[in-house]
N, C-alpha and C positions, 0 to 999 in steps of 0.2 A: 409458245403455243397460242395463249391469247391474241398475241397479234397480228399471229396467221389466220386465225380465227377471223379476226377483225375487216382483215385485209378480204381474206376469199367471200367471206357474205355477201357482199354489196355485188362483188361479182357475180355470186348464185342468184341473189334476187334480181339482177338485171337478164340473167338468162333465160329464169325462170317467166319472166314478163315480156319477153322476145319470143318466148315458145307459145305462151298463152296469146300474143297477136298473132302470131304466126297461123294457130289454128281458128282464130278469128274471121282472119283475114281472107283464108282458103275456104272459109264458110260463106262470107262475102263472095266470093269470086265464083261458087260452086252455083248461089243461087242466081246468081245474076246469068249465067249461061245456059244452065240446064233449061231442057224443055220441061223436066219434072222436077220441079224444086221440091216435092213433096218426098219423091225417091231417094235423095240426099241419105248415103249411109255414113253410118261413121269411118268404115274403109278407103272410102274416098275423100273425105275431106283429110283424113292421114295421108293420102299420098298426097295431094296436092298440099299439103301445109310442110311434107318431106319430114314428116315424125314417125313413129309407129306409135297403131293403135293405140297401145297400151299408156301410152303418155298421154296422150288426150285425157282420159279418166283420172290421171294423177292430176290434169286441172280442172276437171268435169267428172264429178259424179255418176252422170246418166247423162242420154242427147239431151233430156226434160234441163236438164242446168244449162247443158250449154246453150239451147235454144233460149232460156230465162237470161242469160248475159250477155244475149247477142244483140236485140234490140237497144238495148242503152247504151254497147259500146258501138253500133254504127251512127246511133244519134250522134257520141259523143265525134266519133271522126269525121260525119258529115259538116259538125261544126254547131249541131242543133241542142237545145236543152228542153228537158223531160221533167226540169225540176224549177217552175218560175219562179219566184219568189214574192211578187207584188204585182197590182192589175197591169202595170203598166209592163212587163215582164211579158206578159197576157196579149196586151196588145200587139205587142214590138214582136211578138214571137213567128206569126207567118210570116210579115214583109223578110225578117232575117232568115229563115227556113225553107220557104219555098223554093226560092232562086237555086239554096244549095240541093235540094230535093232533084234540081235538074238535071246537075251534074253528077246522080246516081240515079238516073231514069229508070234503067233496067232494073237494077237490086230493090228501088223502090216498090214498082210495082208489081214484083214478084212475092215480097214482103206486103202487099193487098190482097194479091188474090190466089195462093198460094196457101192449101192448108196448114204447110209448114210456116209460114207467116203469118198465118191468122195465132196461132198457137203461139209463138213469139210472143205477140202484142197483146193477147188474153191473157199472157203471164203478167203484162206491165201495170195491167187495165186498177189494179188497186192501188196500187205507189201511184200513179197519174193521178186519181180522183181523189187521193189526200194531198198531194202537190198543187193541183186546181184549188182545193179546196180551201188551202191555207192562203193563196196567191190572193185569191180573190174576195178571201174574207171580210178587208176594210173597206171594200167597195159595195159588199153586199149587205153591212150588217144591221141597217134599218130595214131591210125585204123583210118579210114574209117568208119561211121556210118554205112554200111552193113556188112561190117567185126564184129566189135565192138561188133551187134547183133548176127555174127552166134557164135561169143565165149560165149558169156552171155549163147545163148540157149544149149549152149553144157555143160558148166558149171551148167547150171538146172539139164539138164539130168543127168550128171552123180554124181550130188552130192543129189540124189535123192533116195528116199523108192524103186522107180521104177527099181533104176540101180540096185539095191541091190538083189532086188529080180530073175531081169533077171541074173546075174551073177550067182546066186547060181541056178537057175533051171537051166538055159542052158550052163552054164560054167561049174557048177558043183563046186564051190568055198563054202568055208563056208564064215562066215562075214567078218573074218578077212582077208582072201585072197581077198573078194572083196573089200573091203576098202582098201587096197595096191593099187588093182589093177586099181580102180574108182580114187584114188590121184596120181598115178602114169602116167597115162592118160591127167590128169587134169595138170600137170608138165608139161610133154610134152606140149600140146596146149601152157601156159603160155610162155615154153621157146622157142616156134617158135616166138610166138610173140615178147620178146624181144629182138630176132635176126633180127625180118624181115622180117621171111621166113612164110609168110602167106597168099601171093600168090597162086593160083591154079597152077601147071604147065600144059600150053595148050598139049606140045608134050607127057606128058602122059595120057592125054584126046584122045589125040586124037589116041594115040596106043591104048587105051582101045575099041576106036570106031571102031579101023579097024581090031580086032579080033573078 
């Protein structure tokens, strides 16, 4: 008995992680085509992942989970990480993301502007700002906790779906020049900071005021 035991498990859990992509996957596929990614029932993402309903909730809870495991596992397939590790992690992270951001154009920017993807990405928004946070700690930690935070919030920005997108409409960049351009940016910031130079200059505030 044990060994049958032994033997069928590795088979269940591989099935069972076959079913859980499965309906990943067909959540992927749903929002990238739909006109209303917001309408996404769970009815429909069971037929197109060719499950019923009811199996969906044996690996989601509620849509609120499965929407909360969606984001990280399409980072993770796109090939992109949620979880840097060090500044330089930070840096490196557009130039390696963008490009792949391309090659899931549609999903991406349904996942912008898309209530159902704004709610994805509100679920992530606290694990990101302690991953940011630890990432970039040895580079921040002679700032100023006001300073400290406006580099964190700039390092969201620009190593974001968001930068990505504004580059290539308004810049006119494709992925790979905005990922240059998003890590090259992010350089910058780092090496004022380890120079110093991360001070406001008042006299050109104040030239700015008196033109």
């Amino acid at each position: 008995m044990s060994s049958t035991r032994a033997y069928n498990s590795p088979l269940r859990e591989e099935k069972l992680r076959e079913t859980r992509e499965s309906i990943l996957s067909a959540l992927a596929s749903l929002i990238e085509s739909a006109d209303s990614p917001d309408e996404i029932g769970m009815d429909a993402i069971a037929d197109k992942a060719g499950v019923q309903r009811r199996t969906i909730f044996r690996h989601f809870e509620s849509k609120e989970e499965l929407l909360r495991a969606f984001w990280p596992w399409l980072n993770a397939r796109i090939g992109t990480s949620i979880r840097p590790e060090s500044p330089e992690d930070i840096t490196e992270g557009p130039r390696q993301a963008f490009p792949l951001f391309d090659t899931h154009e549609a999903v991406m920017r349904a996942a912008l502007h898309s209530r159902t993807g704004r709610e994805m990405r509100a679920r992530t928004i606290a694990v990101r700002r302690k991953n940011f946070s630890e990432a970039l700690g040895p580079a921040l930690a002679g700032l100023p906790p006001e300073q400290a935070q406006r580099v964190q919030a700039l390092a969201h920005l620009l190593y974001s779906a968001s930068a990505w997108e504004v580059l290539k409409d308004y810049g006119g960049l494709d992925g790979t020049q905005a990922g240059e351009t998003a890590s090259w940016a992010l350089e910058l910031i780092l090496s004022a900071v380890r120079s110093g130079e991360t001070a406001a200059d008042p006299t050109i505030a104040a030239k700015g005021v008196m033109r």
